[in-house]
C-alpha positions in Angstrom: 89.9 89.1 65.5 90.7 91.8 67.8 88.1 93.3 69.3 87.9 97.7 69.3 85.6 100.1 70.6 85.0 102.7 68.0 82.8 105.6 67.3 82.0 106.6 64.0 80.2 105.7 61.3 80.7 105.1 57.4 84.9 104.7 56.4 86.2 106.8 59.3 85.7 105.2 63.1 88.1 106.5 65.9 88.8 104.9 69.2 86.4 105.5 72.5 87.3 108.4 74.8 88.7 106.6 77.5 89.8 109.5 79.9 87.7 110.4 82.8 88.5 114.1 82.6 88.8 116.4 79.8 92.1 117.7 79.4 92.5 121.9 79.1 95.8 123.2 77.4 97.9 124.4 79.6 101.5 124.8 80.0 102.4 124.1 83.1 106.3 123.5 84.1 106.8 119.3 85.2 109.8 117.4 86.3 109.4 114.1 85.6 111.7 111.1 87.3 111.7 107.2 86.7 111.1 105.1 89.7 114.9 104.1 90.3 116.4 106.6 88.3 118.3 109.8 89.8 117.8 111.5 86.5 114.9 114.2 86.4 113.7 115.4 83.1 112.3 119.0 83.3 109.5 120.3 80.4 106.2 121.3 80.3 102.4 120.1 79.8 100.9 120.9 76.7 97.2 119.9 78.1 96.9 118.6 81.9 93.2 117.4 83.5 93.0 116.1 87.1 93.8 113.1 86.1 96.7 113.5 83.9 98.6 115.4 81.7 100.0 115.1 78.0 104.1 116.2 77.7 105.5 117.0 74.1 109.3 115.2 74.4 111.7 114.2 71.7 113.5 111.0 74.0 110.0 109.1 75.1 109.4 107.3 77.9 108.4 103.5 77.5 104.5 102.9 78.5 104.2 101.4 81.7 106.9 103.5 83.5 106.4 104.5 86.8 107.0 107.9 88.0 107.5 110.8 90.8 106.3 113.8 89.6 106.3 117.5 90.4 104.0 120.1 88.7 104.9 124.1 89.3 101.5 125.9 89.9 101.8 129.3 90.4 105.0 129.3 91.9 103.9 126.2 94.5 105.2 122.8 94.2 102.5 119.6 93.4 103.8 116.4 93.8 102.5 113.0 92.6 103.1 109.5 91.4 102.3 108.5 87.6 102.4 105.7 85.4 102.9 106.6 81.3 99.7 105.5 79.9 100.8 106.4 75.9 103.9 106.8 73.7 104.1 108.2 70.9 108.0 107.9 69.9 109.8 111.3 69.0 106.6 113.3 70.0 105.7 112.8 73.6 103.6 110.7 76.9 100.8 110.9 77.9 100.8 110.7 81.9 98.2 109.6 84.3 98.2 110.9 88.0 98.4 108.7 90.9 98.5 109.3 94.7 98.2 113.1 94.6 97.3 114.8 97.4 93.8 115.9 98.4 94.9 119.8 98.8 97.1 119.0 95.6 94.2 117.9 93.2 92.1 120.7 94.8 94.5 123.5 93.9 95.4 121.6 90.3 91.1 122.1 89.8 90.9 125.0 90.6 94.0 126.3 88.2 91.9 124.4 85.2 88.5 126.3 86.3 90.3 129.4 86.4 90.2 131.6 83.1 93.0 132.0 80.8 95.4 135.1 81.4 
């Protein structure tokens, strides 16, 4: 038998948080290319953290797929690597952050502290 973290109690259990950051919604403009792959997909975050970002998209990438990333904040570009942790087909990936910068991470913070406009 498998074995599943789960929180819950009674009929309805759900799996463990596993992120180490909460994610805020945001839309946030991302291009998105495959490691090998000249193609760069343009859309937007629908929630981001520092350590990742969830993007709604009809063609999904397949989990496991490595990434170069660029993330417009205000008008600046952030650059990244990532790995797609999640798929969920016809809807959208959810994207974890690797290798960003120090100044980077520090200016992605401080657009998620910031309050909504």
């Amino acid at each position: 038998m498998n074995s599943l973290n789960v929180v819950g109690t009674g009929s309805y259990t759900r799996p463990m948080e596993r992120r180490e950051h909460s994610r805020v919604n945001a839309c946030v403009q991302i291009e998105l290319r495959q490691d090998g792959s000249p193609a760069v997909i343009r859309t937007k975050t629908s929630d981001i953290s520092p350590g990742g970002c969830y993007v709604e998209m009809m063609f999904t990438l397949e989990t496991g797929s490595k990434l170069h990333l660029v993330l417009w904040i205000n008008g600046e570009k952030l650059r990244c690597k990532g790995v797609v942790m999640t798929r969920h087909p016809q809807f959208g990936n959810g994207i974890q952050f690797l290798d960003m910068s120090v100044e980077d991470r520090h200016r992605l913070r401080n657009l998620l502290q910031s309050p909504p406009q």
